[in-house]
N, C-alpha and C positions, 0 to 999 in steps of 0.2 A: 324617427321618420323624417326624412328630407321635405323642408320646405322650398317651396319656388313660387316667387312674385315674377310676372315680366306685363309691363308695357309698354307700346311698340310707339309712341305717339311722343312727337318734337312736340311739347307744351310750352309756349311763349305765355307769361302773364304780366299783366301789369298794365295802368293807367296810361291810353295812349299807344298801345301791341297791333291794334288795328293797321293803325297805317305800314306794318311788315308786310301784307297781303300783295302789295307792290312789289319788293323783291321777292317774295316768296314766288312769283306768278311771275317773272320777267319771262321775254319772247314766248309766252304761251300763249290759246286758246282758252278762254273759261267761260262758265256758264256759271250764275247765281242763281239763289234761292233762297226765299226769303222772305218774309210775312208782310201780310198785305199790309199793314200799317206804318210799315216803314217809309211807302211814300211819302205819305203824309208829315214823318217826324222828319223827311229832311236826310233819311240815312240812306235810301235808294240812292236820291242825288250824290250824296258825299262819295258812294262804293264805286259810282258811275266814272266820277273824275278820278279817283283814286286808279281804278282799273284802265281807263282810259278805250282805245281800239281792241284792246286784247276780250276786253266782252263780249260775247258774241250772242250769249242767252239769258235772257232771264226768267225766273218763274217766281212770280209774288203774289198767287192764288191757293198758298200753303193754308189747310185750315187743322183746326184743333182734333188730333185724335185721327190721321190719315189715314182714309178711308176707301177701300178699294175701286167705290163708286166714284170718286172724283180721283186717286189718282190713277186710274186705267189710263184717262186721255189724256195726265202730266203724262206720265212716263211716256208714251206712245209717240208724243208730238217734239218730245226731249229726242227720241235716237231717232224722230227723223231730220230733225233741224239743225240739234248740236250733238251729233255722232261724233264729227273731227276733235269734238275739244277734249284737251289732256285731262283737264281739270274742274272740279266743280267746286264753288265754295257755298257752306253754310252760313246763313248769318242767320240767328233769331233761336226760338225756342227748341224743348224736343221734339215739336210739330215738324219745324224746317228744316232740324236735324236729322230727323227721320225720314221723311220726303227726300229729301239728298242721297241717303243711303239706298234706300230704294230705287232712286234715276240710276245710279252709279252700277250695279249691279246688271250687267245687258245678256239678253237672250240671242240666241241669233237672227231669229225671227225678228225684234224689236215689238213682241207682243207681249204684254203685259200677263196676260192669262197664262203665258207660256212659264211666264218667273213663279206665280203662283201655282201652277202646279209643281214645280219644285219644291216652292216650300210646305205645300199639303204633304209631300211624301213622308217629311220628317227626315229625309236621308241627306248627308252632306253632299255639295257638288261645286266645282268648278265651273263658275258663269263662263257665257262665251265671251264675252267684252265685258270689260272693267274698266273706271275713272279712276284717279284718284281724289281724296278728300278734305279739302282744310275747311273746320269745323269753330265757326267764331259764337261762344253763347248768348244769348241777349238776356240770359235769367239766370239766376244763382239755384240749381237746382236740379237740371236735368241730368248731366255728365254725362252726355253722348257723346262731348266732345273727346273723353277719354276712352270710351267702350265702344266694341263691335256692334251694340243689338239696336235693330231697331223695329219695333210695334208694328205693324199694318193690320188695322181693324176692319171686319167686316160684320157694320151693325147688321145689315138684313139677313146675312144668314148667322149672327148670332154667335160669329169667329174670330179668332183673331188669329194671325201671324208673326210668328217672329224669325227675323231675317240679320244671320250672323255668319259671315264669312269672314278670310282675312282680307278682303279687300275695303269691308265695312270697317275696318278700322282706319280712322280718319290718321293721314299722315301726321296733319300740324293740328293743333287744336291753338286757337290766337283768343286769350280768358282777357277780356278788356274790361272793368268796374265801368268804362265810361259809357258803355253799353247799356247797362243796366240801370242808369239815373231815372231814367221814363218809367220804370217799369208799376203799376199801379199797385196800391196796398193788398187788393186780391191775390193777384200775383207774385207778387213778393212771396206772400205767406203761404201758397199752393206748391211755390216750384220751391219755396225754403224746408216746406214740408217733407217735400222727396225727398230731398238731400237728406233728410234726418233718417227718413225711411232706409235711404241706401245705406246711409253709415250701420243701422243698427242692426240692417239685413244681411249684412258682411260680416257681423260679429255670432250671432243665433244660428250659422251657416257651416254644414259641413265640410265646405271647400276652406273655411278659415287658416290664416295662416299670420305669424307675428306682424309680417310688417303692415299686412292689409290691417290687422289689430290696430295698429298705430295710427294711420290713417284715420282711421275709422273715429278712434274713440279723442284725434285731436278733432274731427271735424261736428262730432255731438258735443263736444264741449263749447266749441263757438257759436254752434248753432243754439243750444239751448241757452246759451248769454246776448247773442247776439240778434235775432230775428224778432223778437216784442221788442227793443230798440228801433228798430229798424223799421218795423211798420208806424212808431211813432214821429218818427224822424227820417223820411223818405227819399231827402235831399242829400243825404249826408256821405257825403263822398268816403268817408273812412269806413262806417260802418255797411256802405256797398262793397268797398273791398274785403272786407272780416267775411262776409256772405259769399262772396265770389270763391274767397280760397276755401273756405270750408266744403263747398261745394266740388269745386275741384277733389279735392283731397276725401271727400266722400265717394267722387268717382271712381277715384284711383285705387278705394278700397273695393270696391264692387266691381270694379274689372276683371278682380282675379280669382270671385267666389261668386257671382251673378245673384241673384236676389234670391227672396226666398217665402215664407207664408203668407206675409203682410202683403206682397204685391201678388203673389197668389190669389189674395180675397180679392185684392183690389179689382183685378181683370173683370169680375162677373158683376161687381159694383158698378163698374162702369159701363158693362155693353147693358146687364138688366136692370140698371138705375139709374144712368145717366150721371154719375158721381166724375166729377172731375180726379185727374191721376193721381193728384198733389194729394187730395181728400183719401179718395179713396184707398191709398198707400198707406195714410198716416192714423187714419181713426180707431185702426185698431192695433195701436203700437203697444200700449199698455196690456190689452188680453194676449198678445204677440208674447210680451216681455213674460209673464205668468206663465205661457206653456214652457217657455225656452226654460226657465228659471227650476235648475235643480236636475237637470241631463245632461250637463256636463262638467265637470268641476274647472278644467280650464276655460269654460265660455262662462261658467259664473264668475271665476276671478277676473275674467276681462269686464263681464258685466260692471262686479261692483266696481272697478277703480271709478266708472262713472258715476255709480248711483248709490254707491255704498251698500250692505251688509243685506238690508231689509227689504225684502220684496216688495211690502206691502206701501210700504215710504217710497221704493222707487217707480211702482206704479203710479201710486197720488201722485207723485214729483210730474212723470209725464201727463195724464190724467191734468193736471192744472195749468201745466204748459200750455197743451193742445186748449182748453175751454180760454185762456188766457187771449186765445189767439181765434177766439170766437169756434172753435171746431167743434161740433159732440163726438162722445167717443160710444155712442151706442149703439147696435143696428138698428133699433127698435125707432131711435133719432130718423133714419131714413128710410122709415117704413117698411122694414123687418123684420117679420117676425119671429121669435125664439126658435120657433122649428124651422121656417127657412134659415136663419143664421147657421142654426146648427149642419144643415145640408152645404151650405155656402163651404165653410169650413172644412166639413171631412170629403168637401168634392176637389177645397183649394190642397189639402194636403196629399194628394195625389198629382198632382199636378206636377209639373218638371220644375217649376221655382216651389213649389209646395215641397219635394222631395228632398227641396236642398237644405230646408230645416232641420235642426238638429233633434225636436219633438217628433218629427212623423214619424208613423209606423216603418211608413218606408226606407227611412233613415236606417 
């Protein structure tokens, strides 16, 4: 059987890649986006002079978990002010990364309602206007910068969206560690969390393929040596970089098989529990790993080169990571109970990242 990896994304990394956004953007229009705290750190100004006249927009009222309630009148006020410009850049989390993919995306109307009834249909389409996207991260974690999808949650009606075309793929992604130095001990360990999630979702995955293999199982090995360092040691310019490329490099595994059970639960965690992504993706890595474990003989040889031979050891092993890292790995931990868990689950494995597990029925 033929495998095939591709992605489409000019990835610049390393200490100092920021300031490319200059040539990368000569004689254009752009529009930034970018998390409200950036002012404040000093990085709004820095993107300001960097860009110079070519900015024309900015949006730094990105919040956690973009919401159709607040971004109706981003996007709305975005194609009527900076419709001309070529370009959008991201800078910041998978909040502002996500937010960007969402502006980028245009309807004819420039009606926000209009985009989401597209994506309620579930059927692919051709927007009527498109941006394109350079995608700078500010956290070791998300991998938007690498991948088409991006989230649009609607807590009140209890939905969410996911929005994936090829124009959501960011052209440049620019991976700078020096980004990352502010980032607080929470943080760190929520969006290092994903990263772990992504890699081990692209392995327990029926899209799986060797190279995303590779990927995958170099970016769970930094991560699981690297991120209780790191939360110890916060300032540590090498060990943000260890963080960064794994992170990446978990991207780049989940690019080409999309997620799968664990972020499946995580969705309902989060709209019916308020569970942050990072959390909720990660806590049930271990009950994840036990279903995967024994359905397929090539996903368990990829398993053990990480975790070796024994289920039950490479449970514990995760299992003491995550509690290492302050996380519980129980539903029961965020008031859960057995039989809700159990509905959570056989609702998550129907689900379209649910399916992509190698355990589901649906599989």
């Amino acid at each position: 059987m033929t495998a095939r990896f591709h992605n489409p994304v000019d990835t610049r990394f390393g200490c100092g890649s920021l300031r490319e956004l200059a040539s990368l953007t000569a004689n254009q229009d752009v529009a930034l986006v970018i998390f409200p705290e950036a002012r404040a750190l000093g990085l709004l100004n820095r993107l300001q002079l960097l860009l110079g006249e070519r900015l024309v927009h900015v949006v730094e009222d990105v919040q956690p978990n973009p919401d159709v309630a607040q971004l109706r009148d981003t996007y709305e006020r975005f194609w009527r002010e900076a419709a001309d410009c070529q370009t959008v850049i991201a800078v910041g989390g998978g909040s502002a990364i996500d937010t960007a993919k969402a502006l980028i995306v245009g309807t004819e109307s420039g009606s926000f309602d209009d985009l989401l009834e597209l994506l309620s249909s579930g059927r692919p389409f051709v927007p009527a206007r498109a941006k394109t996207l350079i995608a700078a991260p500010t956290t070791a974690g998300t991998g938007s910068e690498v991948t088409p999808w991006a989230t649009i949650w609607d807590t009140a009606g209890q939905k969410k969206y996911s929005l994936h075309l090829d124009c959501t793929w960011p052209k440049v992604a620019i991976v700078d560690p020096e980004l990352m130095m502010t980032v607080p001990a929470g943080v760190t360990v929520s969006t290092g969390l994903d990263a772990l999630s992504h890699a081990l979702e692209s392995i327990w995955n029926v899209n799986a393929n060797p190279i995303s293999d590779t990927f995958a199982i170099s970016a769970i090995e930094d991560i699981l040596d690297c991120l209780p360092k790191l939360r110890r040691d916060l300032g540590n310019r090498e060990l943000r970089s260890r963080m960064a490329q794994a992170a990446l490099k978990a991207g780049m595994a989940f690019s080409n098989t999309k997620t799968a059970l664990a972020h499946s639960i995580s969705y309902e965690m989060t709209l019916r529990y308020g569970l942050p992504h990072g959390i909720a993706c990660s806590f049930t890595l271990p009950l994840v790993l036990g279903l995967a474990w024994g359905r397929d003989e090539a996903r368990d040889r990829t398993l053990q080169r990480v975790f070796g031979p024994d289920l039950h050891k490479a449970q514990a092993r995760l299992r003491e990571f995550l509690h290492s890292l302050d996380v519980k790995t129980e539903f029961g931990d965020y008031g859960v109970t057995a039989k809700e868990a159990e509905a959570i689950i056989e609702f998550a494995m129907q689900g379209a990242r649910g399916r992509n597990f190698i355990g589901s029925r649906a599989a």
